[in-house]
DOVOZA-929635 format. One record per residue (C-alpha): x, y, z. Coordinates in nm, 2 decimals. Example, Ala and Ser with C-alpha at 12.3 -4.5 7.8 and 13.67 -1.06 7.14 Angstrom:
DOVOZA-929635
@X: 1.23 | Y: -0.45 | Z: 0.78;
@X: 1.37 | Y: -0.11 | Z: 0.71;
END
This chain:
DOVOZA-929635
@X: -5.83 | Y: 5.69 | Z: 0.19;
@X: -5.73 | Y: 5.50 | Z: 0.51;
@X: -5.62 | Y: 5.67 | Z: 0.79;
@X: -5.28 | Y: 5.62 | Z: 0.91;
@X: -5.25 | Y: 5.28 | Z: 1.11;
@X: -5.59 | Y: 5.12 | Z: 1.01;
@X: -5.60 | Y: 4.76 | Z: 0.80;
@X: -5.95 | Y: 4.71 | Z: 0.82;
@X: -6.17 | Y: 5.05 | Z: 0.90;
@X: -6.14 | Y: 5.18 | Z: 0.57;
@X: -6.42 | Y: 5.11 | Z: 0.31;
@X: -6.84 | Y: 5.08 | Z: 0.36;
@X: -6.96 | Y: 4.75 | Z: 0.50;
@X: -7.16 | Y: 4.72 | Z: 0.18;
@X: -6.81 | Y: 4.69 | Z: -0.03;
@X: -6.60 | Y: 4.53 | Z: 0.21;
@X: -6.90 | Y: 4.24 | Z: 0.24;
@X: -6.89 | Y: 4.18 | Z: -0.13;
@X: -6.50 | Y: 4.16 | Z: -0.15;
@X: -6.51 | Y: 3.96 | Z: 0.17;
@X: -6.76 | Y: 3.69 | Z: -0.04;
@X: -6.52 | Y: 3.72 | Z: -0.40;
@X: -6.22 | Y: 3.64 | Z: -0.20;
@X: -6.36 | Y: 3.37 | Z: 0.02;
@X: -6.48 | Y: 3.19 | Z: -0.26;
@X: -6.18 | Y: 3.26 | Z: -0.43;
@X: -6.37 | Y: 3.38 | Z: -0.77;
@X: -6.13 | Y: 3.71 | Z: -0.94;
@X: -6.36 | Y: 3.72 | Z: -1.19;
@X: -6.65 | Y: 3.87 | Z: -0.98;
@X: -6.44 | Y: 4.04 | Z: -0.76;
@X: -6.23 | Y: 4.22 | Z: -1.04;
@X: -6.54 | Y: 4.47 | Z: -1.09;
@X: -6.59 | Y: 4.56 | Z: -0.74;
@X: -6.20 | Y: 4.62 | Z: -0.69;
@X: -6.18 | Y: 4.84 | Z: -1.03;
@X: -6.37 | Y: 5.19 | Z: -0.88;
@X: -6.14 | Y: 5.15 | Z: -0.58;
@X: -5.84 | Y: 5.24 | Z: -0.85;
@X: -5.76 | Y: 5.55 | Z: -1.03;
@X: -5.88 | Y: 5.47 | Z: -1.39;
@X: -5.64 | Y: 5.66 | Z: -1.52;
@X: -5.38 | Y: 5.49 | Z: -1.36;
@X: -5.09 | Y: 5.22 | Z: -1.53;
@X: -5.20 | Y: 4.96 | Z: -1.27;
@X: -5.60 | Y: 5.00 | Z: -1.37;
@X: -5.54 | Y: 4.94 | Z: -1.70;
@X: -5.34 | Y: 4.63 | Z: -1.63;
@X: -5.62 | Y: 4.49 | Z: -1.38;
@X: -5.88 | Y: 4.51 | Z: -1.65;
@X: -5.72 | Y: 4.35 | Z: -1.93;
@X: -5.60 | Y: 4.07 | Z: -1.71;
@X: -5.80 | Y: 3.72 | Z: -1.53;
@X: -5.58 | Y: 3.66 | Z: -1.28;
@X: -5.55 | Y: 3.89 | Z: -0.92;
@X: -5.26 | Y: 4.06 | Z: -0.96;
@X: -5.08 | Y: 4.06 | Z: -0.63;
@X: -4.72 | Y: 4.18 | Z: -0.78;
@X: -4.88 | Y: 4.49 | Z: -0.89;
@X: -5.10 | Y: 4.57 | Z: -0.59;
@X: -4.79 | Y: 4.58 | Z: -0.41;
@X: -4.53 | Y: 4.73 | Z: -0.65;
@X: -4.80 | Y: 5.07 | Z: -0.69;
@X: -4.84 | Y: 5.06 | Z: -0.29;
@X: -5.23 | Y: 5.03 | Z: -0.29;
@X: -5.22 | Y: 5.03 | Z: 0.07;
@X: -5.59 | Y: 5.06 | Z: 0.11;
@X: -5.65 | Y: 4.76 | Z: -0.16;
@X: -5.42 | Y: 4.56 | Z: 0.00;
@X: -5.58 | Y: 4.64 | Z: 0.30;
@X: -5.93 | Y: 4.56 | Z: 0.19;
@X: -5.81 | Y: 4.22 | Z: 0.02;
@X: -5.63 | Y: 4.11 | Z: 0.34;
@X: -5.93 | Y: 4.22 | Z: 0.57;
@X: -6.18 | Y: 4.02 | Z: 0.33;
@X: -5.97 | Y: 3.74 | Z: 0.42;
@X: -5.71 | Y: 3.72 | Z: 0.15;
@X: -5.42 | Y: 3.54 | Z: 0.30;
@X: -5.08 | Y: 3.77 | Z: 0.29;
@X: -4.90 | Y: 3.51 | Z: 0.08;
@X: -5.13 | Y: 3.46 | Z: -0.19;
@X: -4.93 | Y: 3.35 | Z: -0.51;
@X: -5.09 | Y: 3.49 | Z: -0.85;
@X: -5.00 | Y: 3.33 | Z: -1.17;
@X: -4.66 | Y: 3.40 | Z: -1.13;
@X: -4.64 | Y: 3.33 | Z: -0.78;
@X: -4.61 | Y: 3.64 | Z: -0.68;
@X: -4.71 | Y: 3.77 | Z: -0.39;
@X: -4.76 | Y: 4.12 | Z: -0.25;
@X: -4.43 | Y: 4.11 | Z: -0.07;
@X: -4.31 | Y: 4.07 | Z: -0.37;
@X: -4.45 | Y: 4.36 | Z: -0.56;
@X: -4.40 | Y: 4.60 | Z: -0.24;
@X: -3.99 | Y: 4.48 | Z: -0.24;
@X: -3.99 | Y: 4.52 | Z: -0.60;
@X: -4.15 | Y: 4.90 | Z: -0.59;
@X: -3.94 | Y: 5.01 | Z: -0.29;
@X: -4.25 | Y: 5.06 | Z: -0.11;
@X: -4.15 | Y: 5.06 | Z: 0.27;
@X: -4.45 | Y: 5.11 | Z: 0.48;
@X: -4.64 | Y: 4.81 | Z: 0.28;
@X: -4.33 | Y: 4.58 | Z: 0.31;
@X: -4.35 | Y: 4.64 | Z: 0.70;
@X: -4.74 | Y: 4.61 | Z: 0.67;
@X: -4.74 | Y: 4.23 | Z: 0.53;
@X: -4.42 | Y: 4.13 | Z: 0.73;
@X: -4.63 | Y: 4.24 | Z: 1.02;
@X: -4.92 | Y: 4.03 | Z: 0.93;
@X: -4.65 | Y: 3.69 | Z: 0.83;
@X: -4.58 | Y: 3.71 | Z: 0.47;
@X: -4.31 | Y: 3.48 | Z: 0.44;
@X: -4.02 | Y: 3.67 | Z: 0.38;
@X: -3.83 | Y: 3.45 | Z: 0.21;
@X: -4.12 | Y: 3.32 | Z: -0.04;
@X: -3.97 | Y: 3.25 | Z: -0.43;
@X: -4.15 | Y: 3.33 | Z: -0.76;
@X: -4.16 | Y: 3.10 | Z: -1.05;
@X: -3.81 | Y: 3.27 | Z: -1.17;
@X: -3.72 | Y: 3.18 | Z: -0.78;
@X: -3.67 | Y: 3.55 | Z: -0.71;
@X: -3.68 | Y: 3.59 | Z: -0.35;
@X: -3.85 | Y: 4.00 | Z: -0.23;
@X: -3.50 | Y: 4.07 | Z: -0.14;
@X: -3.41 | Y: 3.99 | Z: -0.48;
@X: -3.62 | Y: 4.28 | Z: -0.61;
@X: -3.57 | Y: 4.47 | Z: -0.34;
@X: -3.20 | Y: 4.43 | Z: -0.44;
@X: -3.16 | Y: 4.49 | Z: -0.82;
@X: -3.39 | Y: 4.79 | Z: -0.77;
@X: -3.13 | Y: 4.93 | Z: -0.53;
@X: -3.41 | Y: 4.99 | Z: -0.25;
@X: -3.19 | Y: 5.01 | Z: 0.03;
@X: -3.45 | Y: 5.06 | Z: 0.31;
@X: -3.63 | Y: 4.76 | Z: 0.21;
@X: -3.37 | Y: 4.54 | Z: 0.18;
@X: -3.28 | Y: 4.63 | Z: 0.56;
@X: -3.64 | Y: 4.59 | Z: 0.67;
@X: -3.65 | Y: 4.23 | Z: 0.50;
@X: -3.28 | Y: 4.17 | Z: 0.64;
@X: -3.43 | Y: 4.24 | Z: 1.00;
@X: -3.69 | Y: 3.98 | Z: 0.92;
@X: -3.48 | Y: 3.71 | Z: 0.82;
@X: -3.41 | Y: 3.71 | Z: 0.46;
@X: -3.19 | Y: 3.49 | Z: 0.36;
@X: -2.90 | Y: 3.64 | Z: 0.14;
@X: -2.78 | Y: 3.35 | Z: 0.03;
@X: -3.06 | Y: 3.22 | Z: -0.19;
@X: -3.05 | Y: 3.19 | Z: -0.53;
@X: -3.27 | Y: 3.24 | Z: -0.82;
@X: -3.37 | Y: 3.00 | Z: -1.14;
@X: -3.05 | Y: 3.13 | Z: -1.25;
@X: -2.82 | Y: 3.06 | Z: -0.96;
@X: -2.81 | Y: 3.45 | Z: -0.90;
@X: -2.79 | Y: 3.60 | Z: -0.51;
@X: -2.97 | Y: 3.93 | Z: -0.39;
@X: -2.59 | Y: 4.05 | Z: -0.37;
@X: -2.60 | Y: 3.92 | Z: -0.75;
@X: -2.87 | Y: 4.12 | Z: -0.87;
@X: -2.74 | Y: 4.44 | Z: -0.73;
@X: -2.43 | Y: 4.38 | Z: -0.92;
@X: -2.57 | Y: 4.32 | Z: -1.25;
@X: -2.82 | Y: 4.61 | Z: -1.18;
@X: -2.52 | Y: 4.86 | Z: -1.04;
@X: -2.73 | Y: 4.87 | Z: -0.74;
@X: -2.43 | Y: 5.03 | Z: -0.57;
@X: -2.61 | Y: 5.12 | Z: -0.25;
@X: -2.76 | Y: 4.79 | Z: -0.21;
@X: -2.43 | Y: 4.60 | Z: -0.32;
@X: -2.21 | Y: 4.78 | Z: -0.07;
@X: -2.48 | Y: 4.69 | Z: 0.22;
@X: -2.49 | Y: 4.32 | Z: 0.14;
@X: -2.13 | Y: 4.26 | Z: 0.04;
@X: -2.11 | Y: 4.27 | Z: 0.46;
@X: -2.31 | Y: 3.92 | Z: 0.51;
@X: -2.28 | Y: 3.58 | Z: 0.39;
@X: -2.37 | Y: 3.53 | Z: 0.07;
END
């Protein structure tokens, strides 16, 4: 496990070398087995990684895999890459309530106000999930509130229709 503060001092050479070369030549495929041992097999998002061809950044951030994140980033990764469904880590972190990685890739520029292919902004998640410190931490790095989804919802929106009551009381005090 990584060690409180570290993004890049976490794994052997030998692995991080070989996730470094998948990543830069932007080939999933061979890095998908090298990334696998690095997750609890038992785990919901394991499963999920080996049945699927694509990298799949929503879920790396939604189960906070800090340390894979970290790895992926380090190798080179950039913070905003889109999977199929152009999500992005940010996304999955919003999404999962998962504060400490939210602040991790806002620190290293993931664009804060980046849309999936439903045009669900990661305060949008955030929102209808009713994850109150996120949604401040995103706020405080400019998310915009008044963005709207493939269906013309706002974050404000979402928390409504979820009964995100924390979340819809907070937001109800900017523009929106």
């Amino acid at each position: 496990m990584c060690g409180a503060g570290t993004l890049c001092g976490c794994y052997s050479l030998g692995i991080w070398f070989q996730v470094e070369e998948f990543v830069r030549n932007r080939d999933w495929r061979q890095l998908k087995p090298k990334l696998l041992p690095l997750l609890d097999d038992s785990s919901v998002v394991y499963d999920q990684v080996r049945h699927i061809d694509v990298l799949p950044m929503y879920i790396i951030g939604q189960h906070n895999y800090n340390e894979l994140a970290s790895l992926l980033l380090c190798a080179g990764m950039p913070v905003d890459a889109l999977d199929n469904r152009s999500h992005t880590m940010l996304h999955g972190a919003a999404g999962g309530g998962e504060l400490q990685l939210t602040k991790m890739l806002l620190d290293l520029g993931a664009y804060v106000n980046v849309k999936n292919s439903k045009g669900y902004t990661p305060i949008m998640k955030a929102a209808y999930y009713n994850h109150l410190e996120v949604v401040k931490v995103l706020l405080q790095a400019g998310a915009d509130t008044r963005a709207k989804n493939n269906e013309r919802l706002t974050a404000l929106d979402l928390a409504r229709k979820n009964r995100a009551r924390e979340v819809e009381e907070y937001l109800g005090q900017f523009p929106h």
